[in-house]
Backbone as CSV, one residue per row, in Angstrom:
resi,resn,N_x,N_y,N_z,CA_x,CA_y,CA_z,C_x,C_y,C_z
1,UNK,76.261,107.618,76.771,76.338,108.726,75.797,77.014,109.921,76.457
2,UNK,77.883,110.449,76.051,78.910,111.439,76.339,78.065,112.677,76.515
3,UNK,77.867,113.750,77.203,77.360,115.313,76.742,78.514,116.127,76.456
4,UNK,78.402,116.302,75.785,78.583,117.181,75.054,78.270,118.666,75.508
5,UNK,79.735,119.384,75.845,79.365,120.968,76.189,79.997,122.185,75.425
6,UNK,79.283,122.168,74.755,79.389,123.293,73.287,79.408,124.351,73.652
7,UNK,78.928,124.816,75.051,79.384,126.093,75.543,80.693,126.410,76.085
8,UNK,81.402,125.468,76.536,82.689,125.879,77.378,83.126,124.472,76.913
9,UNK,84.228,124.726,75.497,85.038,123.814,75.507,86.001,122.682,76.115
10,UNK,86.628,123.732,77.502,87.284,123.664,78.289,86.894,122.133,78.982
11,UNK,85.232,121.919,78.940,84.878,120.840,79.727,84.685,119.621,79.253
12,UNK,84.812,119.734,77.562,84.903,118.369,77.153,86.078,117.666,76.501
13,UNK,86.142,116.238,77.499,86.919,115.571,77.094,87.268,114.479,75.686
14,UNK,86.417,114.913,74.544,86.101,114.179,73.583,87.519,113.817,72.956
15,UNK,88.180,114.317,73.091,89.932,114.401,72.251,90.718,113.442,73.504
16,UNK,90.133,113.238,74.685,90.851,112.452,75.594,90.671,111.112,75.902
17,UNK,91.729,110.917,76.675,91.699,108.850,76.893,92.604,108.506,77.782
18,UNK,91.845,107.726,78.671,92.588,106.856,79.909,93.910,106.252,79.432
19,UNK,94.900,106.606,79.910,96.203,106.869,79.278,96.615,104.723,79.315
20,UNK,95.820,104.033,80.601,96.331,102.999,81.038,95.154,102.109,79.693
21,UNK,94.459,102.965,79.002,93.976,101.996,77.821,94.727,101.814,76.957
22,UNK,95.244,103.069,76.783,96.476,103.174,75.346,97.519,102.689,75.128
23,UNK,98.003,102.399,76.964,99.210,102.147,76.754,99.551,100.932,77.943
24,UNK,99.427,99.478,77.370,99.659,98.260,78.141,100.347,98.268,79.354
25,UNK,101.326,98.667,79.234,102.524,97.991,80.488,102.786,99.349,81.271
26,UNK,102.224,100.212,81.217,102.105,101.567,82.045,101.654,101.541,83.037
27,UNK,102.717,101.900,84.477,102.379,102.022,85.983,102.227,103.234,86.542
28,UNK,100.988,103.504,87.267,100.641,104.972,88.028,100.799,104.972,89.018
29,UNK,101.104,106.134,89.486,101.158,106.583,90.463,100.944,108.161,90.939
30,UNK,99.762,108.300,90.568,99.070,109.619,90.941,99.209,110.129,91.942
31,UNK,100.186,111.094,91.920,100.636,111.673,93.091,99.623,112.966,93.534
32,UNK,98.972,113.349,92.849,98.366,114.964,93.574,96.694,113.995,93.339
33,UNK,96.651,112.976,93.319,95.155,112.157,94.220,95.566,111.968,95.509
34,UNK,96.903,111.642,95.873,97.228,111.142,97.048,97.569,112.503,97.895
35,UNK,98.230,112.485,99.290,98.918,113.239,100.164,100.121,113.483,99.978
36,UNK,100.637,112.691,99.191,102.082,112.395,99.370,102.166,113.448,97.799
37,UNK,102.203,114.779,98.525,102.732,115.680,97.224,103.149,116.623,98.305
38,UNK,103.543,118.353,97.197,104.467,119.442,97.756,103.522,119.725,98.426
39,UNK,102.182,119.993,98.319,100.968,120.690,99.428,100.759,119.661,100.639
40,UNK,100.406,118.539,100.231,100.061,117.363,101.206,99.167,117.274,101.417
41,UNK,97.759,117.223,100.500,96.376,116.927,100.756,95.887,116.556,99.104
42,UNK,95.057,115.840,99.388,94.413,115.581,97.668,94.401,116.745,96.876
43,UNK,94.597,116.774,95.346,94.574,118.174,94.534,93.275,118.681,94.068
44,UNK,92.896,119.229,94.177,91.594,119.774,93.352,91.152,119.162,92.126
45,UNK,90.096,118.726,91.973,90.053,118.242,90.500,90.516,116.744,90.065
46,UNK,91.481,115.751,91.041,91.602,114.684,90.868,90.525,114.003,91.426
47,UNK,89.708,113.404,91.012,88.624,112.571,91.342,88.875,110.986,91.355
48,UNK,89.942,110.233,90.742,90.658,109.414,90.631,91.664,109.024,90.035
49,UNK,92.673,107.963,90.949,94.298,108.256,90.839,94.179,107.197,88.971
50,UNK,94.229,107.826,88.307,93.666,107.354,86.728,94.685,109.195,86.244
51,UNK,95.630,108.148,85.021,96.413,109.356,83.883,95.237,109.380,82.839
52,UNK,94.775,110.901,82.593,93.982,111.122,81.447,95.231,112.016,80.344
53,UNK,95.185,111.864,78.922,96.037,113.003,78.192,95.127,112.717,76.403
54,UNK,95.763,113.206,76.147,94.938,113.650,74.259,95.344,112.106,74.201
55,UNK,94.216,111.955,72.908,94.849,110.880,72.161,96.288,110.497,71.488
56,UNK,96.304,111.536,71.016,97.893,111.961,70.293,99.186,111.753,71.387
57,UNK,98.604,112.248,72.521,99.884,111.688,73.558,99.993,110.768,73.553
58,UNK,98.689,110.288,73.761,98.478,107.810,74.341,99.144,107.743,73.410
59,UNK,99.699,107.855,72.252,100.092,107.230,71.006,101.549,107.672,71.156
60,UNK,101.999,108.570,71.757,102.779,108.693,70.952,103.947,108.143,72.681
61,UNK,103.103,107.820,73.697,103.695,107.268,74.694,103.530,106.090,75.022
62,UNK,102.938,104.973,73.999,102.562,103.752,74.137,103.888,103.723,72.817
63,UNK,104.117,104.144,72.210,105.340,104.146,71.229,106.937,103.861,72.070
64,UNK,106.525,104.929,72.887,107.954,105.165,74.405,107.551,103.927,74.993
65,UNK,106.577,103.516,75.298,106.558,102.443,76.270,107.008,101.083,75.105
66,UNK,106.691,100.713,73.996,107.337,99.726,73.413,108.752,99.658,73.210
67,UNK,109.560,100.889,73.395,111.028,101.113,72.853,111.596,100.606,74.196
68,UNK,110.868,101.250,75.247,111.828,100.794,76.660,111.570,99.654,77.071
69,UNK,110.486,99.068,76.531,110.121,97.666,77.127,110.705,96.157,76.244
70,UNK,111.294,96.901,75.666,112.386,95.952,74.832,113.646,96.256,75.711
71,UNK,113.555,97.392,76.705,115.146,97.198,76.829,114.936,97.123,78.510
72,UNK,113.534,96.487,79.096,113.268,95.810,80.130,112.956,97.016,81.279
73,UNK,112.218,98.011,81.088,111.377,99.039,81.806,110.265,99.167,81.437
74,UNK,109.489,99.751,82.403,108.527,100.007,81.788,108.046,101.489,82.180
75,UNK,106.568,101.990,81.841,107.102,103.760,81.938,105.713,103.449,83.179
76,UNK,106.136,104.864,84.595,105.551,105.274,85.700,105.364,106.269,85.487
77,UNK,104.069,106.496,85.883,103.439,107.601,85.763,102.671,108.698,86.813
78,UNK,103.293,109.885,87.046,103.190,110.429,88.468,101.665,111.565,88.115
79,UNK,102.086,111.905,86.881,100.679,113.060,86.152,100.592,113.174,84.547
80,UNK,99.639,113.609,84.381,99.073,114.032,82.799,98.872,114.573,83.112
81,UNK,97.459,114.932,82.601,96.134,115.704,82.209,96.092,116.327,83.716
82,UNK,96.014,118.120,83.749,96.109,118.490,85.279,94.814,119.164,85.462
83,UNK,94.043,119.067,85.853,93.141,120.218,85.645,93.283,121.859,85.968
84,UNK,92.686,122.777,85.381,92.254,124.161,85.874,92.840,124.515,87.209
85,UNK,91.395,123.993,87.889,91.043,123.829,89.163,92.581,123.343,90.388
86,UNK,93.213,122.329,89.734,94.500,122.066,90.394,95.549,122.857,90.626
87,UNK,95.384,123.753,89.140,96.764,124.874,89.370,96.622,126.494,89.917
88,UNK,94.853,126.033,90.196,94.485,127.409,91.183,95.032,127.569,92.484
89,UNK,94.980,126.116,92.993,95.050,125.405,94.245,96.929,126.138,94.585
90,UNK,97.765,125.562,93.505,98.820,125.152,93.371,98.750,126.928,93.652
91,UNK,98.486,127.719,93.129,98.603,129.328,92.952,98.247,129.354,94.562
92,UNK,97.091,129.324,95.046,97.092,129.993,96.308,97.741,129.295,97.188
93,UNK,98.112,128.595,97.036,99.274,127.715,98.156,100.457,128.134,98.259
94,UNK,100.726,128.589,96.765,101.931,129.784,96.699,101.714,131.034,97.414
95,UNK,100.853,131.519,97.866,100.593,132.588,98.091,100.013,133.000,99.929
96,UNK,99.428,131.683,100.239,99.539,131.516,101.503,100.784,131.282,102.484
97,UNK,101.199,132.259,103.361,103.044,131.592,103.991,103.146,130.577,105.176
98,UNK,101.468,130.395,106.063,102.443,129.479,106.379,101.887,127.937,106.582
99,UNK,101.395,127.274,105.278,101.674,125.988,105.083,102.851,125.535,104.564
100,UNK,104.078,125.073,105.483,104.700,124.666,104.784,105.627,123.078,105.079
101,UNK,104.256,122.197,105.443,103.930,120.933,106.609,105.125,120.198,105.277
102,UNK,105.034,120.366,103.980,106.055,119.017,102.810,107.166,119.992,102.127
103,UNK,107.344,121.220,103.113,109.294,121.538,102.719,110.007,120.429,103.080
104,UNK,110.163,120.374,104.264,111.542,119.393,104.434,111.715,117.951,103.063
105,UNK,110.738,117.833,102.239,110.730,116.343,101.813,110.438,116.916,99.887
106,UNK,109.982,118.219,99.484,110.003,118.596,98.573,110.793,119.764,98.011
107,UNK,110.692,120.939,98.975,111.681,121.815,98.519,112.413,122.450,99.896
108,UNK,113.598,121.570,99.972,114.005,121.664,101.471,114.792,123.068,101.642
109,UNK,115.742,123.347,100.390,115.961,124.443,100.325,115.695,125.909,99.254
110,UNK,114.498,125.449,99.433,113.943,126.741,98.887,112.270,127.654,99.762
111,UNK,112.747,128.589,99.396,111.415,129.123,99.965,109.824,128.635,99.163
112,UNK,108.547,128.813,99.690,107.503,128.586,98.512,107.563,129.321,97.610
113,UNK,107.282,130.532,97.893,107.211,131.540,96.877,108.070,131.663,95.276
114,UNK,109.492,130.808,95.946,110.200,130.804,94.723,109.986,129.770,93.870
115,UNK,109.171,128.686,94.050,109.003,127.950,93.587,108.239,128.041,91.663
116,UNK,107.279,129.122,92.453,107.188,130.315,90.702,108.158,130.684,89.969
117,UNK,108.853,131.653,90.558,110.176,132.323,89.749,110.981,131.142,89.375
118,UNK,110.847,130.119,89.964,112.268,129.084,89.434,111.518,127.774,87.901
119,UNK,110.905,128.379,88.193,109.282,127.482,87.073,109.502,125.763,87.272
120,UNK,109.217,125.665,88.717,109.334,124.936,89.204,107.793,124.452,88.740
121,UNK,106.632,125.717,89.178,105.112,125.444,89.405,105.179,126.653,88.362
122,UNK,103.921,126.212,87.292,103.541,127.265,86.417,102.094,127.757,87.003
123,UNK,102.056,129.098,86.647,100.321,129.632,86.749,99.517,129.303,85.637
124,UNK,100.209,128.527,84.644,99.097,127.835,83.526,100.371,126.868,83.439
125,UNK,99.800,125.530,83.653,100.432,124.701,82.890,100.404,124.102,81.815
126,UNK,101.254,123.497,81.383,101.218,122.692,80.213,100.404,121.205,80.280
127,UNK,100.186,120.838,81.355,99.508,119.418,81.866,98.313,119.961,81.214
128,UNK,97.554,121.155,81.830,96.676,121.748,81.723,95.572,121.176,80.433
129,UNK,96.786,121.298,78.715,96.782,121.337,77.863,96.486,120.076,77.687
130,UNK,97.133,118.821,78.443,96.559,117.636,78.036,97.444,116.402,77.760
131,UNK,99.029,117.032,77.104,99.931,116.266,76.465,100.804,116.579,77.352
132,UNK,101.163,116.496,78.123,102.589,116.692,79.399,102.303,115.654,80.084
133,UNK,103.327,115.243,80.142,103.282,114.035,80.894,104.437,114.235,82.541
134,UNK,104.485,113.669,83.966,105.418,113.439,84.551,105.465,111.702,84.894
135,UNK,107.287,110.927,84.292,106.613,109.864,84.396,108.500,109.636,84.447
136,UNK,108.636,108.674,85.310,109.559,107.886,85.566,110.111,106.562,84.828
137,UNK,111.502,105.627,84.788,111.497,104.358,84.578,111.124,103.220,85.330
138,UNK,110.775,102.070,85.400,110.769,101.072,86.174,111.630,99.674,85.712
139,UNK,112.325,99.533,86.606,113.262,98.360,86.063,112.274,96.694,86.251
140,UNK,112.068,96.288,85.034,111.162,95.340,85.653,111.993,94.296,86.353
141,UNK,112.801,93.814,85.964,113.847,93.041,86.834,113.768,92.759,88.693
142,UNK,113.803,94.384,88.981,113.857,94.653,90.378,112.436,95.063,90.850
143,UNK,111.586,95.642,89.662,110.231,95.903,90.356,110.607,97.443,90.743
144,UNK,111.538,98.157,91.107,111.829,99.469,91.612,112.014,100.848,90.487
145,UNK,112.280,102.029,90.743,112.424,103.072,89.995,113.271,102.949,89.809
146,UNK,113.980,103.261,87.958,115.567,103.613,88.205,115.957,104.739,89.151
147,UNK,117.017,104.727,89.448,117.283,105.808,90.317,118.329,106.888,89.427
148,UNK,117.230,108.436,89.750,117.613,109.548,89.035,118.107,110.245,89.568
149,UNK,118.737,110.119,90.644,119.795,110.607,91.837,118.644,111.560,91.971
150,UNK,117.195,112.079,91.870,116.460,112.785,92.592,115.389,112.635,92.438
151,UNK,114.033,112.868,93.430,112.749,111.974,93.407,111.949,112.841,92.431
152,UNK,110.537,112.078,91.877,109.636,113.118,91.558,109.353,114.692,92.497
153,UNK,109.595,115.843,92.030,108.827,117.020,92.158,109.815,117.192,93.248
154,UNK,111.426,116.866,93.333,111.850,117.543,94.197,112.547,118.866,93.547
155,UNK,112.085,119.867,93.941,111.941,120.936,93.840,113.794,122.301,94.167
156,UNK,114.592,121.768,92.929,115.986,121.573,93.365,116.784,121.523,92.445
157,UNK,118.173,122.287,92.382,118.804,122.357,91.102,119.147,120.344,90.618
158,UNK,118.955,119.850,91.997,119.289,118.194,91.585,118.872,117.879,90.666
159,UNK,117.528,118.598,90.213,116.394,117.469,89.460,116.528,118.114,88.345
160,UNK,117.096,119.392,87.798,117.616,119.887,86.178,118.459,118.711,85.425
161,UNK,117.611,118.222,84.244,117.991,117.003,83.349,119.493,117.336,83.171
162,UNK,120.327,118.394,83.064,121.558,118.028,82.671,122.565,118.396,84.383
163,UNK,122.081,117.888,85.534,123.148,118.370,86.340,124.240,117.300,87.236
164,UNK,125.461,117.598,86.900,126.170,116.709,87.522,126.271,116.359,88.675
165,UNK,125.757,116.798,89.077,125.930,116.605,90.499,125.417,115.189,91.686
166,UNK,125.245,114.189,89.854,124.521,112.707,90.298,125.203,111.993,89.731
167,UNK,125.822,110.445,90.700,126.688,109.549,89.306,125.970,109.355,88.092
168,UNK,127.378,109.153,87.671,127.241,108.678,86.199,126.385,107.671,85.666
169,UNK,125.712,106.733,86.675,124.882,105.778,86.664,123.058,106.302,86.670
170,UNK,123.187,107.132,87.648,122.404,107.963,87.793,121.710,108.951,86.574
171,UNK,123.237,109.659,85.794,122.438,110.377,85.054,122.289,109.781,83.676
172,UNK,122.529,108.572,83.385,122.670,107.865,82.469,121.388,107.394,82.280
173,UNK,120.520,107.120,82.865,119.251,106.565,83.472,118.198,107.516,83.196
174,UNK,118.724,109.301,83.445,118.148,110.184,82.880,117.841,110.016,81.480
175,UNK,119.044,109.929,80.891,119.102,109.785,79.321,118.505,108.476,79.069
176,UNK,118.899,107.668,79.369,117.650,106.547,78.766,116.324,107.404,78.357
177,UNK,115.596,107.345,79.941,114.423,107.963,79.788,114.111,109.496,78.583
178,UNK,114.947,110.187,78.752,114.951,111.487,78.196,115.372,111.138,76.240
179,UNK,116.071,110.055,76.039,116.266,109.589,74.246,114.690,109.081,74.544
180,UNK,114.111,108.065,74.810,112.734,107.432,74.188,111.725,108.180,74.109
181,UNK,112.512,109.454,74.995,110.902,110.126,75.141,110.758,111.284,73.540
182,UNK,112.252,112.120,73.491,112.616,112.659,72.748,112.093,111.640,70.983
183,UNK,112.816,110.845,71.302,112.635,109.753,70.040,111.264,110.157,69.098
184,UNK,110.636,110.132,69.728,108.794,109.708,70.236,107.980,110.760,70.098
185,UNK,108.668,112.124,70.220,107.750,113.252,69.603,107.657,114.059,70.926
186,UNK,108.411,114.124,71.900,107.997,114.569,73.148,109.453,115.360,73.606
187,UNK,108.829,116.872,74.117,110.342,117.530,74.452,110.302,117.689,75.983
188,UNK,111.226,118.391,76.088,111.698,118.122,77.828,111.806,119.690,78.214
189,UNK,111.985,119.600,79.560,111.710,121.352,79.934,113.336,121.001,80.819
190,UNK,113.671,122.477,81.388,115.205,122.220,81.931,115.371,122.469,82.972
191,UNK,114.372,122.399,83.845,114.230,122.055,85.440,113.727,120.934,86.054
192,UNK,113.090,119.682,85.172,112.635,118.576,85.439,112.880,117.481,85.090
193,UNK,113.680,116.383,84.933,114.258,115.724,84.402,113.254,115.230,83.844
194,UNK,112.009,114.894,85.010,110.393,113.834,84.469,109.408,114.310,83.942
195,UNK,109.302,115.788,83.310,108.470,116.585,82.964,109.065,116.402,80.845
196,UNK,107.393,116.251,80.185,107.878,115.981,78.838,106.982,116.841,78.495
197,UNK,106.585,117.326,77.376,105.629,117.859,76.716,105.603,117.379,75.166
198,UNK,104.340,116.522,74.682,104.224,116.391,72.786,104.744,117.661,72.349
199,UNK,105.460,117.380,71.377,105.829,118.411,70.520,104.812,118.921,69.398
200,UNK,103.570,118.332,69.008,102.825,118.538,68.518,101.466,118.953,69.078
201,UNK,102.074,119.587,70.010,100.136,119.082,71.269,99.177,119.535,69.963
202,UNK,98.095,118.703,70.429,96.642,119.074,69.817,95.852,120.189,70.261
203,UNK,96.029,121.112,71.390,95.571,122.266,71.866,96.264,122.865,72.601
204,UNK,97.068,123.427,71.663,98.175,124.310,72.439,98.072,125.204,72.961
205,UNK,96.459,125.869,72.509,96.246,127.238,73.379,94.850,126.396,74.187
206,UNK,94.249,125.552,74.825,93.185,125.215,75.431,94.032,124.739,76.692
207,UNK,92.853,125.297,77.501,93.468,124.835,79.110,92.120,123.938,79.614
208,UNK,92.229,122.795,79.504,91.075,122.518,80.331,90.578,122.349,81.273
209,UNK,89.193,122.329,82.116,88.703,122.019,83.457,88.183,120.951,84.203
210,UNK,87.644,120.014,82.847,86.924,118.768,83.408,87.770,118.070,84.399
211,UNK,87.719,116.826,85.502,88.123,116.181,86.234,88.593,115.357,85.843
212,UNK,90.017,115.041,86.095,90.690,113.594,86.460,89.826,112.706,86.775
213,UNK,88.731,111.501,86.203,87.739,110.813,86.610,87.510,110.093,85.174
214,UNK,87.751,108.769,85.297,87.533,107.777,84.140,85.922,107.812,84.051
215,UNK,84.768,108.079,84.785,83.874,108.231,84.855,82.631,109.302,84.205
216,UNK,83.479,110.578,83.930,83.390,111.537,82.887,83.963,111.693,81.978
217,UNK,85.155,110.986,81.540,85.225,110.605,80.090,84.596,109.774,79.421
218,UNK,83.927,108.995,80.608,82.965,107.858,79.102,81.431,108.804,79.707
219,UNK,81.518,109.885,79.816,79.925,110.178,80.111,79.268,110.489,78.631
């Protein structure tokens, strides 16, 4: 039986769902459970490497995942649902100068600090909200990522969805990904090629706090 917290909205996940129920052929890869992110230590608030987002997202990205999986990908998944607590983290890390152990491999040429001004990292995100997704192709063929001439969360004019500065093979691969997602009810921001947001979110002004944890959504 779920509780229910009628005092602070923020903490219940009743509108949410394990994204890998909704949506069959969907591969994770939870990057801010792991080390292998821009800070380099587990994120606040991930309790396990599990995509949580609204219902309305699962649906409307198990839709994306049937369109591309006819045309032999399938969709990877780096984040959803971010918590609170994660983008506090993400704030004072901005604000501390000198951790800066995952420049060379995330934002090689940029300072931290700018990483705000370039809205690279928001002080409220849209994950926050529930329906943002960051999520890659997978060629099932090869088993590998398409290649987007730039990695998740590198932090870099490379990774702006329209920049030439990647073959034609490369950014073509963008657009795949970027039509199914578009298709599907989901818009794109213009510094991230892998960053989507529902165009309809279900709580556009709610930020929530509960944990990344398949374990408190079925509480």
């Amino acid at each position: 039986m779920r509780t229910v917290h009628h005092n602070d909205p923020t903490m219940d996940p009743g509108g949410f769902v394990l994204l890998a129920d909704a949506v069959p052929h969907v591969v994770q890869e939870i990057r801010y459970y792991s080390t292998y992110n821009f800070i380099g230590e587990r994120i606040d608030g991930y309790e396990e490497p599990c995509a949580l987002c609204t219902q309305e997202a699962a649906r409307a990205l198990r839709a994306v995942s049937n369109e591309v999986f006819v045309r032999g990908y399938r969709l990877k998944v780096f984040d959803a649902y971010r918590p609170v607590s994660a983008v506090k983290q993400f704030i004072l890390w901005g604000i501390e100068d000198q951790d800066v152990r995952m420049k060379p491999y995330f934002y090689p040429a940029l300072e931290k600090q700018e990483l705000f001004a370039r809205g690279y990292i928001a002080k409220q995100s849209s994950h926050s909200r529930g329906s943002a997704i960051d999520l890659t192709l997978l060629d099932m063929r090869t088993g590998k990522e398409l290649d987007m001439g730039s990695p998740f969360d590198l932090f870099s004019e490379a990774s702006h969805p329209d920049y030439r500065g990647v073959t034609e093979e490369q950014y073509e691969n963008r657009m795949i990904l970027r039509g199914a997602m578009l298709r599907n009810g989901f818009l794109p921001i213009d510094c991230e090629w892998w960053h989507f947001v529902l165009r309809d979110e279900p709580y556009p002004d709610t930020y929530f706090a509960f944990p990344v944890s398949s374990a408190y959504l079925r509480k």
